[in-house]
DOKE-678698 format. One record per atom (N, C-alpha, C, O): residue in one letter; x, y, z. Coordinates in steps of 0.001 Angstrom, whole numbers, padded with zeros to 6 digits, always signed. Example, Ala and Ser with C-alpha at 12.3 -4.5 7.8 and 13.67 -1.06 7.14 Angstrom:
<rs>
A+013190-005690+007800;A+012300-004500+007800;A+013200-003300+007800;A+014236-003319+008465;S+012850-002250+007080;S+013670-001060+007140;S+012900+000030+007870;S+013409+001138+008039;
</rs>
This chain:
<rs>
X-009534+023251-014864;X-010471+024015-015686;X-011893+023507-015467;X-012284+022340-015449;X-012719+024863-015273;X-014118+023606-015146;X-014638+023884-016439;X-014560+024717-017342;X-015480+022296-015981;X-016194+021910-017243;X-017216+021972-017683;X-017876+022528-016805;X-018009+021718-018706;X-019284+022281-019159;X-020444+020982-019276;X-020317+020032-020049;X-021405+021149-018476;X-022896+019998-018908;X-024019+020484-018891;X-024659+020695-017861;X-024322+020675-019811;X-025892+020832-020215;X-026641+020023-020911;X-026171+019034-021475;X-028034+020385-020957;X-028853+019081-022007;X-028575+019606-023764;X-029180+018988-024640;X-027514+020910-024198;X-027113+020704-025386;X-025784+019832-025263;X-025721+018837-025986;X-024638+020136-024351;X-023377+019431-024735;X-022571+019032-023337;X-022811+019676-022316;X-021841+018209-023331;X-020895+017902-022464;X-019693+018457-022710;X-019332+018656-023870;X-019040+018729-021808;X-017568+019170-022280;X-016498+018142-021098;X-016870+018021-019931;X-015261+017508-021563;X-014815+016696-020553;X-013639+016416-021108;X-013802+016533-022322;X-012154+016001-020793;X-010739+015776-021637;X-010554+015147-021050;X-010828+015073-019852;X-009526+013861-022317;X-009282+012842-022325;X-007996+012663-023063;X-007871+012700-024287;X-007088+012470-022211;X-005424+012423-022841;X-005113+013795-024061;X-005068+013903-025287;X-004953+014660-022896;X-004484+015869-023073;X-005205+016426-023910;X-004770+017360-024584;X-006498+015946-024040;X-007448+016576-025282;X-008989+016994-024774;X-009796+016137-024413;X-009281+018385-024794;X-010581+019049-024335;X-012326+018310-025586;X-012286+018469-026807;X-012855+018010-025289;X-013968+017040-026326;X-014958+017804-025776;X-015210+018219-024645;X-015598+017909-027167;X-016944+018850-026649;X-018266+017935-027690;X-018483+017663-028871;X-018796+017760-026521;X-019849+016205-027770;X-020979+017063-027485;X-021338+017365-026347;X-021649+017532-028799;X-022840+017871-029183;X-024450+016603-028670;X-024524+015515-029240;X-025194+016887-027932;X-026230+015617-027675;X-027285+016076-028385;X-027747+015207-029125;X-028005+017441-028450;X-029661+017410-028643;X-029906+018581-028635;X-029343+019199-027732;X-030607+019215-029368;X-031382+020639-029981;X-030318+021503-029787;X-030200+022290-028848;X-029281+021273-031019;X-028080+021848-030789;X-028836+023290-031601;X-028389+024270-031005;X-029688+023697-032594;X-030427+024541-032996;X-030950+025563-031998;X-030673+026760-032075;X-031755+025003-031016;X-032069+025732-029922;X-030973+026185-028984;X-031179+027093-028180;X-029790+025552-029078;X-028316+025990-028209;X-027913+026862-028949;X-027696+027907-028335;X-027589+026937-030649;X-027323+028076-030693;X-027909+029360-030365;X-027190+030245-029902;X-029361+029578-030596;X-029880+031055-030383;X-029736+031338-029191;X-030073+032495-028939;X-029343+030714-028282;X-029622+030470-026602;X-027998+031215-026380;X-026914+030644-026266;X-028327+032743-026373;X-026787+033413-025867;X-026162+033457-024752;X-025031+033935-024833;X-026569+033059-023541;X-026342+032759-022625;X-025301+031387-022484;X-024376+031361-021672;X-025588+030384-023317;X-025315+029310-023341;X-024169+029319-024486;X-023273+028475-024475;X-024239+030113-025263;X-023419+029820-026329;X-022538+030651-026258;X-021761+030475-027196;X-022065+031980-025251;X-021387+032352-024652;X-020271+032005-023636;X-019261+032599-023258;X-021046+030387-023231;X-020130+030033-021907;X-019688+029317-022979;X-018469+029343-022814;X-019888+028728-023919;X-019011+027671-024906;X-018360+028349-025704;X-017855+027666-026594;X-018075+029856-025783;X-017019+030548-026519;X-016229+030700-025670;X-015110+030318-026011;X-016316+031245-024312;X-015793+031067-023307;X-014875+030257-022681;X-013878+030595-022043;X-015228+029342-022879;X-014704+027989-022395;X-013371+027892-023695;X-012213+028096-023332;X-013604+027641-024856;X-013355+027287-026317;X-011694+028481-025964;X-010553+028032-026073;X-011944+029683-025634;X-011232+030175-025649;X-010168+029984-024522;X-009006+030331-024735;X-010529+029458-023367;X-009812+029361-022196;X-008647+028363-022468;X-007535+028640-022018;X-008850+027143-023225;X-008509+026363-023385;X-007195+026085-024148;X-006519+025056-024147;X-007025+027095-024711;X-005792+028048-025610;X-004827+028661-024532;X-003690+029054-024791;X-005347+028691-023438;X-004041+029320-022192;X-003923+027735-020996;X-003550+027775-019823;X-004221+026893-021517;X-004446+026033-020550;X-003400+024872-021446;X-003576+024557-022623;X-002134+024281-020410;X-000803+023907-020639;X-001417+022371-020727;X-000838+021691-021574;X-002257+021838-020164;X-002797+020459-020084;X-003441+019909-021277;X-003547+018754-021688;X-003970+021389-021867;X-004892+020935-023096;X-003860+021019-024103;X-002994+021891-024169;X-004055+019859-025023;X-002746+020629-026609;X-003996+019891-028074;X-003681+019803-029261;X-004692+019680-027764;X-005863+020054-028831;X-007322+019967-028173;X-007547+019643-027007;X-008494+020401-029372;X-009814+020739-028932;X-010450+019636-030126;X-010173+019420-031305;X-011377+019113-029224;X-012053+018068-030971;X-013928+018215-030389;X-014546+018086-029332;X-014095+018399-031174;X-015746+018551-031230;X-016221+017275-032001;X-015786+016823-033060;X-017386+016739-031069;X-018114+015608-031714;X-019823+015554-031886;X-020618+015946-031032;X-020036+015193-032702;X-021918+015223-032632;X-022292+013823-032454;X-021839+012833-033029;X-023455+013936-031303;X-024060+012666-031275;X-025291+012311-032479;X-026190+013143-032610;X-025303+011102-033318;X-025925+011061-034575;X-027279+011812-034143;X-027717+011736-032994;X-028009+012669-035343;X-029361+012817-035050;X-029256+014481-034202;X-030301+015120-034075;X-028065+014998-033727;X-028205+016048-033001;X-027991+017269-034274;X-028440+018382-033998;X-027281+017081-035728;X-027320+018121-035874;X-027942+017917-037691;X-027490+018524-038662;X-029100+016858-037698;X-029737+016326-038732;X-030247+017028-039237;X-030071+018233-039054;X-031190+016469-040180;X-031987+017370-041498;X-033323+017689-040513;X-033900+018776-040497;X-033596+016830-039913;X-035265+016684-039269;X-035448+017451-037975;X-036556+017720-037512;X-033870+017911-037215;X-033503+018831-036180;X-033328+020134-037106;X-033260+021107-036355;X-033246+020454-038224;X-032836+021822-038636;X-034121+021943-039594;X-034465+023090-039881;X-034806+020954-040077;X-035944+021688-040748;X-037125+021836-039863;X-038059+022502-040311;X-037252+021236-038483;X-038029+021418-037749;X-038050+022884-037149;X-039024+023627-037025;X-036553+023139-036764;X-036131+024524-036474;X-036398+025893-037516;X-036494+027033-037062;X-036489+025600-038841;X-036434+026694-039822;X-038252+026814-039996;X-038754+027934-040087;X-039003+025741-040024;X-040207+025822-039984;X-040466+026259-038737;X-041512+025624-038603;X-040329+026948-037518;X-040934+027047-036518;X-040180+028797-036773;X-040443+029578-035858;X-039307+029362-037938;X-039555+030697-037864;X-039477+031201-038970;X-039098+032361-039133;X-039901+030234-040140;X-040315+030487-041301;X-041863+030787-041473;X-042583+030336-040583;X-042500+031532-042563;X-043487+032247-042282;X-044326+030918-042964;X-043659+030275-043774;X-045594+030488-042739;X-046698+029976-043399;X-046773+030103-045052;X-046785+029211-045900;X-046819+031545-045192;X-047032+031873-046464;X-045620+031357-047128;X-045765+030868-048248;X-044497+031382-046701;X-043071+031447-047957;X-043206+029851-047609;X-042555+029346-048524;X-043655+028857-046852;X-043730+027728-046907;X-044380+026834-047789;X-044128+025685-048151;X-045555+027894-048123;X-046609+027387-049382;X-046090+027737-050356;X-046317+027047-051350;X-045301+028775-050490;X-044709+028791-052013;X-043707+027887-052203;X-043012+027204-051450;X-043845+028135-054122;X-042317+027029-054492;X-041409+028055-054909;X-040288+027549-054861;X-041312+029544-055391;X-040486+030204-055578;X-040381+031542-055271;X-040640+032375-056140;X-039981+031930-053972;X-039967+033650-053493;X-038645+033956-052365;X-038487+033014-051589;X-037925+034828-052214;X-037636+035375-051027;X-037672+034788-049966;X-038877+034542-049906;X-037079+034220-048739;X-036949+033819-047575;X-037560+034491-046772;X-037128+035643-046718;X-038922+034145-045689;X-039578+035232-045231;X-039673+034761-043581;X-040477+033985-043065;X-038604+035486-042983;X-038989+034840-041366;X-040324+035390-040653;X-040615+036567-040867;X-040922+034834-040055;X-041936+035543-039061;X-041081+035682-037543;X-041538+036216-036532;X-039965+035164-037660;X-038672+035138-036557;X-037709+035700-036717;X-036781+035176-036099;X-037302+036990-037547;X-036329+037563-038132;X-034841+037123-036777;X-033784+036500-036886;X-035415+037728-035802;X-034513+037958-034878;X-033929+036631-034333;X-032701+036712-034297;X-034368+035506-033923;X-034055+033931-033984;X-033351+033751-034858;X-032438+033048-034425;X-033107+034101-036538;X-033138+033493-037861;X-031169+034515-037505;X-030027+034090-037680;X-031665+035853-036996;X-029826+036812-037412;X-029319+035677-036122;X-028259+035125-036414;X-029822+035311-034953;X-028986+034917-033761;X-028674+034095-034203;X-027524+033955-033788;X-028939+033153-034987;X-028909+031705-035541;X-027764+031993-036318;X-027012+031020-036269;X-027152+033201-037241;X-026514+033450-038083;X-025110+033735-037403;X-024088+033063-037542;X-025319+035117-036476;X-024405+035823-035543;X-023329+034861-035128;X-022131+034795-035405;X-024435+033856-034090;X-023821+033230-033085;X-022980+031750-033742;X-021982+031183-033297;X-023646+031489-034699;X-022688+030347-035363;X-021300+031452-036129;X-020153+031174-036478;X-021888+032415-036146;X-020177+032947-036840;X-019619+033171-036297;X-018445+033002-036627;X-019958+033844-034767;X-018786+034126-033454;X-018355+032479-033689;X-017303+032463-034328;X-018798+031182-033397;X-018308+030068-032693;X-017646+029910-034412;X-016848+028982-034282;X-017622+030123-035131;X-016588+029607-036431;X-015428+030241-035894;X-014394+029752-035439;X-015819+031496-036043;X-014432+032392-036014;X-013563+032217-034962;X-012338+032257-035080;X-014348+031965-033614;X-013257+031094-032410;X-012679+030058-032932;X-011450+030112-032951;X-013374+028742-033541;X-013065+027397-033926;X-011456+028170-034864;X-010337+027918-034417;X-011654+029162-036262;X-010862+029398-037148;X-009426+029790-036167;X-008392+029128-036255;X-009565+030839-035348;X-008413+031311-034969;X-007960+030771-033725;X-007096+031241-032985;X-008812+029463-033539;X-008393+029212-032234;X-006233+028830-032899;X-005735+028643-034009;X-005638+028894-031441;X-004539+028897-031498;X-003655+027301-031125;X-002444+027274-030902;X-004322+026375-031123;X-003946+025154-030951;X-004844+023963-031782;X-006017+024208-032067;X-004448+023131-032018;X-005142+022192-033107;X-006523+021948-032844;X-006865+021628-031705;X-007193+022038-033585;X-009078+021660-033500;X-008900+020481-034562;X-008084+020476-035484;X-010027+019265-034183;X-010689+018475-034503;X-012358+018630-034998;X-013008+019606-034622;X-012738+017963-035548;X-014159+017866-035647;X-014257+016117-035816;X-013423+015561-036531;X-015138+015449-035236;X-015292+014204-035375;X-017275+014183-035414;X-018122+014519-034586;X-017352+013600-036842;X-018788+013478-037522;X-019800+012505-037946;X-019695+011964-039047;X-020746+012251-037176;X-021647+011267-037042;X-022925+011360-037888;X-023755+012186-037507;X-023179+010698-038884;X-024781+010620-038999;X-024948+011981-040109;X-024021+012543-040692;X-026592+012347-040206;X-026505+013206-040754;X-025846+014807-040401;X-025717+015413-039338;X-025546+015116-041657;X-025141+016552-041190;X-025727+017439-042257;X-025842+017158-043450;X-026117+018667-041587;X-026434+019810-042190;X-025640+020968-042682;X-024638+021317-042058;X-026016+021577-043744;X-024633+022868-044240;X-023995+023658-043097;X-022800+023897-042922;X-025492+024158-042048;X-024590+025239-041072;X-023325+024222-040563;X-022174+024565-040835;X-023539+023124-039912;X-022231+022699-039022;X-021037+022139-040203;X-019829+022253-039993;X-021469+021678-041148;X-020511+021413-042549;X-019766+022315-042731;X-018550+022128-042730;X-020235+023343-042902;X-019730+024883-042690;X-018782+024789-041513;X-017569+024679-041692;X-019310+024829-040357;X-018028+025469-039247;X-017517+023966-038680;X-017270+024017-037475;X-017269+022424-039382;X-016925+022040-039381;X-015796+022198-040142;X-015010+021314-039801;X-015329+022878-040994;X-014290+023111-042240;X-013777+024296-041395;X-012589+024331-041072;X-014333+024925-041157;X-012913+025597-039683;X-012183+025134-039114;X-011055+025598-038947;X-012634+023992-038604;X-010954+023079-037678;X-010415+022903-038705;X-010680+023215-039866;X-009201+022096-037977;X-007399+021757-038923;X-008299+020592-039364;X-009116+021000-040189;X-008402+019570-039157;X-009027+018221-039542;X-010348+017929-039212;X-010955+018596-038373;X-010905+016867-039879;X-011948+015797-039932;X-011804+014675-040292;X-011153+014129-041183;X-013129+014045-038763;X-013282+012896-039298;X-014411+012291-039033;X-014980+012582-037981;X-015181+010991-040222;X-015904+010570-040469;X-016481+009647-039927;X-015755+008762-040382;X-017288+009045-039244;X-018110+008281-039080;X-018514+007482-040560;X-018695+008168-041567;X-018646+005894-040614;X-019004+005429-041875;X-020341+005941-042307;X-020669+006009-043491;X-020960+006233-041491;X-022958+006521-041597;X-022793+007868-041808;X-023915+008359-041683;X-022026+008695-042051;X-022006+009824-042230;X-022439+010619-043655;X-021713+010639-044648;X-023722+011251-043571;X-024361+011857-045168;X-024252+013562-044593;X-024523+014052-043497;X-023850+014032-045578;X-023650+015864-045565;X-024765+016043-046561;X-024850+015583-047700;X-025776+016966-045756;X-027283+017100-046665;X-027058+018890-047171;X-026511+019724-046449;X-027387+019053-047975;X-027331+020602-048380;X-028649+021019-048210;X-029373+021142-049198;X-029114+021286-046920;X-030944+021379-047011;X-031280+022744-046870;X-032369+023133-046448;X-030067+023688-047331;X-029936+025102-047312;X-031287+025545-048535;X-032275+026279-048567;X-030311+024224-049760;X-031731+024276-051150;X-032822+024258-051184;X-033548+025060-051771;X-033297+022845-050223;X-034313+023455-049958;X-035336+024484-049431;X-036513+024470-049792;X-034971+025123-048806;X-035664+026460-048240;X-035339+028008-049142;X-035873+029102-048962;X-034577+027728-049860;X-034182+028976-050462;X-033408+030018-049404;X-033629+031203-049155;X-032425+029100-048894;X-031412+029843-047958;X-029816+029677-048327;X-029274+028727-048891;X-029329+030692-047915;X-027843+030720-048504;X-027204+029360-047448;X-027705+028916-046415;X-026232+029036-047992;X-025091+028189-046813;X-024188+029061-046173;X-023301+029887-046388;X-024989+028345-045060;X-024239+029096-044010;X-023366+028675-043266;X-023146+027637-043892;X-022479+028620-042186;X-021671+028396-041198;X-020254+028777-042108;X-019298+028008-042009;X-020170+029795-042852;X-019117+029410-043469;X-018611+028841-044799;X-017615+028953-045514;X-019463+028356-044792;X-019440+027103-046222;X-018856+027717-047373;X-017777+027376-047859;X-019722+028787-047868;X-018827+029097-049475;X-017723+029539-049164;X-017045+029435-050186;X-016869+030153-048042;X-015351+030592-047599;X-014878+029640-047487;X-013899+029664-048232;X-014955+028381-046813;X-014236+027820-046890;X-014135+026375-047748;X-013144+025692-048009;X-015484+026191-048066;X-015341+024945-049442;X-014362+025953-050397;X-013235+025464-050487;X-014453+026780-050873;X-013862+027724-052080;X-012742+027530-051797;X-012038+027080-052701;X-012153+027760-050550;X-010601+027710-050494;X-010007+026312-050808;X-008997+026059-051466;X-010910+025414-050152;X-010229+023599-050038;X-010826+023309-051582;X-009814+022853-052113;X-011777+023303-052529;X-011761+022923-053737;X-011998+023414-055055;X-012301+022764-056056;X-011761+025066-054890;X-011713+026063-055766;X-013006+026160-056547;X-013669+025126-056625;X-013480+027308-057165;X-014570+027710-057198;X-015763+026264-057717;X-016592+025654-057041;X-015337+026116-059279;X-016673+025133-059691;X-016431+023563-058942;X-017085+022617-059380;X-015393+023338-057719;X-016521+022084-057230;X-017019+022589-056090;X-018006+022009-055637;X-016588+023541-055492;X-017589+024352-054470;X-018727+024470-054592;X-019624+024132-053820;X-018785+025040-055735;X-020676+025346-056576;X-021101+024266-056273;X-021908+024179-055347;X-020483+022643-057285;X-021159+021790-057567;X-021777+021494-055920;X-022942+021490-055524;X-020455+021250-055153;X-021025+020615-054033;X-021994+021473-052897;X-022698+020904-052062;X-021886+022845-053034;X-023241+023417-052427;X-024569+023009-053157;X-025579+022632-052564;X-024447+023126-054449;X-025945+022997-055039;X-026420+021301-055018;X-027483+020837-055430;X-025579+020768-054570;X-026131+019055-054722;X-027144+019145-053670;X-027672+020131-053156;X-027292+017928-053472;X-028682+017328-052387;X-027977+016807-051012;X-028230+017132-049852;X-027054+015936-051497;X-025863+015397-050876;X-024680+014757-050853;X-024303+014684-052022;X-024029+014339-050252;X-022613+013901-050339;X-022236+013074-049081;X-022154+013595-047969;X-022038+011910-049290;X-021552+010708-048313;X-020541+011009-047833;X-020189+012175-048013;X-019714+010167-047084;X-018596+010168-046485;X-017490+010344-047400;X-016727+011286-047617;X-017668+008617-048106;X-016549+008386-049151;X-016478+009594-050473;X-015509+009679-051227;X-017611+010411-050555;X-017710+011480-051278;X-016364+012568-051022;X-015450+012970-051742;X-016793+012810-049545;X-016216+013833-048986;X-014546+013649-048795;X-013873+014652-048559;X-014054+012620-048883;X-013374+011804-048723;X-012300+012031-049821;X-011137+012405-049666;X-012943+011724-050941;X-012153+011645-051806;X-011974+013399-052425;X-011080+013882-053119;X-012930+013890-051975;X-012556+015810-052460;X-011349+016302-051452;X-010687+017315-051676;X-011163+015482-050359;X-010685+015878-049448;X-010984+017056-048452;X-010191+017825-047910;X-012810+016954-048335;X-013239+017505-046834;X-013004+017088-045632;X-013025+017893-044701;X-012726+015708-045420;X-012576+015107-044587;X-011152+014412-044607;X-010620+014269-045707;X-010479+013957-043436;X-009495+013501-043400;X-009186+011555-043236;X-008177+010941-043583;X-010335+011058-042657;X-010362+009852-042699;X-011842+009299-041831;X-012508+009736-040892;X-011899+008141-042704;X-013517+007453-042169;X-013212+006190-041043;X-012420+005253-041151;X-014031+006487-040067;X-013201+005328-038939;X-015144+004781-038996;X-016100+005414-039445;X-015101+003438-038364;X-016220+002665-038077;X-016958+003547-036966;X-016430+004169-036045;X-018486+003430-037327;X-019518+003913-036279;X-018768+003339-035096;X-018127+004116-034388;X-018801+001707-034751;X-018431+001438-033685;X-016879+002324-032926;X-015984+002709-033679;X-016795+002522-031464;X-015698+003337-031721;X-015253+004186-032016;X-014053+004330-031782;X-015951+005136-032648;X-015553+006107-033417;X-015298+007462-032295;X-015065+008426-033024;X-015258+007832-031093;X-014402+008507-030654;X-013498+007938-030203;X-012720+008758-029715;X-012962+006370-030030;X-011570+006281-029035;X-011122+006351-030392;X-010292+007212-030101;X-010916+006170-031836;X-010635+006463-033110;X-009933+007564-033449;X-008778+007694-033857;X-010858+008395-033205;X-010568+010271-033321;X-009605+010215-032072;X-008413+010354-032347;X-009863+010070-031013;X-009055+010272-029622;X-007341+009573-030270;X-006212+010055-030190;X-007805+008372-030843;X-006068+007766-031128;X-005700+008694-031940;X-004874+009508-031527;X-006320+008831-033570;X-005885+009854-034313;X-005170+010852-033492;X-004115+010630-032900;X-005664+011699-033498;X-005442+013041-032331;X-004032+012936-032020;X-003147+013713-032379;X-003872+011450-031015;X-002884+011505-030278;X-001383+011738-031255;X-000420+012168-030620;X-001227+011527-032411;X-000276+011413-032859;X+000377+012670-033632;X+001514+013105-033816;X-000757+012974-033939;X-000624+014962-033425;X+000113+015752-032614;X+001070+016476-032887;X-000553+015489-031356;X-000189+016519-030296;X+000937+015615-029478;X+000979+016008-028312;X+001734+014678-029692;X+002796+014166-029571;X+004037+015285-030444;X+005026+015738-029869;X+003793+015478-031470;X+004997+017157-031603;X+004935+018202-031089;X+003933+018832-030752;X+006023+018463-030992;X+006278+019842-030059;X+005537+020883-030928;X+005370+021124-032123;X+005031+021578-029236;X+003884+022718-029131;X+004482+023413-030255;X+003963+023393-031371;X+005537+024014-029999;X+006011+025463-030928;X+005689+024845-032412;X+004810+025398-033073;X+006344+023769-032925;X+006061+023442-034236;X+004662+023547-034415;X+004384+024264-035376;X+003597+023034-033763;X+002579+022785-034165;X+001709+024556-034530;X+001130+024949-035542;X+001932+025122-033435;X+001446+026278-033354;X+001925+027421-034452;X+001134+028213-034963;X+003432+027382-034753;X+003998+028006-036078;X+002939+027317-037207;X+002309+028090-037930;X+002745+025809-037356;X+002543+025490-038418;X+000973+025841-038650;X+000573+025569-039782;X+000225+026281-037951;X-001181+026236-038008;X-001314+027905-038295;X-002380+028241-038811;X-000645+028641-038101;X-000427+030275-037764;X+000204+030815-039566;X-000028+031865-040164;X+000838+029894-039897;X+001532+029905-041110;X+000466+029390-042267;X+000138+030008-043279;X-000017+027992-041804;X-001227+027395-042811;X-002946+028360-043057;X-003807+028432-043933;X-002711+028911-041770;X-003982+029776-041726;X-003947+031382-042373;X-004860+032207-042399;X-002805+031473-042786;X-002605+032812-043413;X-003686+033109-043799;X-004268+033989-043164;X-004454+032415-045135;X-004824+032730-045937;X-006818+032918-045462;X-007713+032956-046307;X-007079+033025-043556;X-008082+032973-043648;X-008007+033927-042445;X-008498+033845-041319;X-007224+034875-043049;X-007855+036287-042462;X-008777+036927-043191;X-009374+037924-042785;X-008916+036493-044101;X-010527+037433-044701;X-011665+036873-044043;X-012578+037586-044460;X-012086+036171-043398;X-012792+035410-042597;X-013250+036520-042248;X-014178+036811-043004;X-013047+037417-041364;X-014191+038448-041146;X-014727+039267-042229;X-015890+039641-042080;X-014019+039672-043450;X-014626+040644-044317;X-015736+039513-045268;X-016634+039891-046020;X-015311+037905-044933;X-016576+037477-045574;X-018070+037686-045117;X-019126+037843-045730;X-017668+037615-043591;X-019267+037765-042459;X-019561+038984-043120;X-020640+039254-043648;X-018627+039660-043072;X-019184+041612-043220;X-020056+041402-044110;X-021264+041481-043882;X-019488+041071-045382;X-020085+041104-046581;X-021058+040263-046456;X-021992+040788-047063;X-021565+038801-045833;X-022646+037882-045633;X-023880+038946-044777;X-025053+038936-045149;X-023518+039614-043890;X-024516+040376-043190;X-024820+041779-044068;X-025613+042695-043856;X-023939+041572-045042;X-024480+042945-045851;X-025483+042236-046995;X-026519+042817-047319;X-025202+041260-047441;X-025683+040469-048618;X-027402+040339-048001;X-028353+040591-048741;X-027594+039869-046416;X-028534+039202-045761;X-029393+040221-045156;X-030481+039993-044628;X-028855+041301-045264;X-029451+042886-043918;X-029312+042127-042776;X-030415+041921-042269;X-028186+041513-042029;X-028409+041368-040867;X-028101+042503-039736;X-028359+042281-038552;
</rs>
């Protein structure tokens, strides 16, 4: 299978497992359709490919931060809705702002239905969009330095990647609320709501996820694949949520 390198991500497998490590202006990779096409692409291939028996996505710290996504929202947020403290979301980038939306929901909805086990392994800060389509894979896991920022609040933007579909399902409506409207939430936070599945040391922390993993995809394919097909029932509304998010948003 070939593999994927660019200056957003590497793609490369390691004991029967496809790893896709996020490096740098993963913001600018999403609107970039060209690019975020060959990584649906790929994402999907990988589901007919007998070598691979899971997919784990990793971020390098700092690639998918508060200071990478508010730099990004200020460069197509308007001047004027920046000076205010209370109005309407006003892009001077409308069209950047839907691709930004679109294209992270195509790559959820691959991540959701992909057909063999997904990982997410999480470094450093994180922002709602990838918090969001991080809760699409089967599991997570933590990095100790790991803070989940809700910096959706600040801008007067909904959470996106997903987030209210699938926090709602894993901790039912009022700690969903609570935990969208907070500021933030640590590891051991996340931890104990059970967003995450376990906190391994910065040091290490992919041969960690890589061991995890392994003990996984050591059961037979068919079980695993019934059991993920059976557990996921309940997120076929996954598209009538987008519908309704792009109706809510005029996208």
């Amino acid at each position: 299978m070939d593999l994927l390198r660019n200056k957003y991500i590497d793609v490369y497998t390691e004991e029967k497992i496809a790893i896709i490590r996020f490096k740098e202006k993963i913001f600018e990779f999403i609107v970039n359709l060209d690019e975020s096409d060959t990584l649906i692409e790929f994402i999907s291939r990988t589901q007919y490919d007998s070598n691979i028996k899971a997919l784990l996505f990793i971020n390098e710290p700092g690639s998918v931060d508060d200071k990478e996504y508010e730099s990004f929202l200020k460069s197509i947020l308007s001047e004027e809705y920046l000076m205010q403290e209370d109005s309407m979301p006003d892009f001077c980038e409308k069209n950047i702002r839907f691709k930004e939306i679109n294209i992270l929901n195509r790559i959820v909805k691959e991540i959701a239905n992909y057909n063999k086990l997904c990982f997410v392994g999480i470094q450093g800060t994180i922002v709602t969009p990838f918090l969001g389509a991080s809760l699409a894979a089967d599991m997570r896991y933590a990095a100790e330095n790991t803070v989940f920022v809700m910096v959706h609040n600040k801008y007067g933007l909904h959470p996106s990647g997903g987030l209210p579909f699938f926090l709602s399902q894993m901790l039912g409506h009022q700690k969903a609320m609570e935990v969208q409207l907070s500021e933030k939430i640590t590891a051991g936070e996340a931890l104990k709501l059970g967003m995450i599945n376990k906190i391994f040391p910065e040091k290490d922390f992919l041969n960690n996820c890589v061991k995890e993993i392994g003990k996984f995809i050591s059961i037979k394919s068919c079980t695993l694949r019934n059991t993920k097909r059976l557990t996921s029932f309940n997120r076929s509304l996954l598209q009538e949520y987008f519908d309704f998010e792009a109706g809510l948003l005029n996208l």
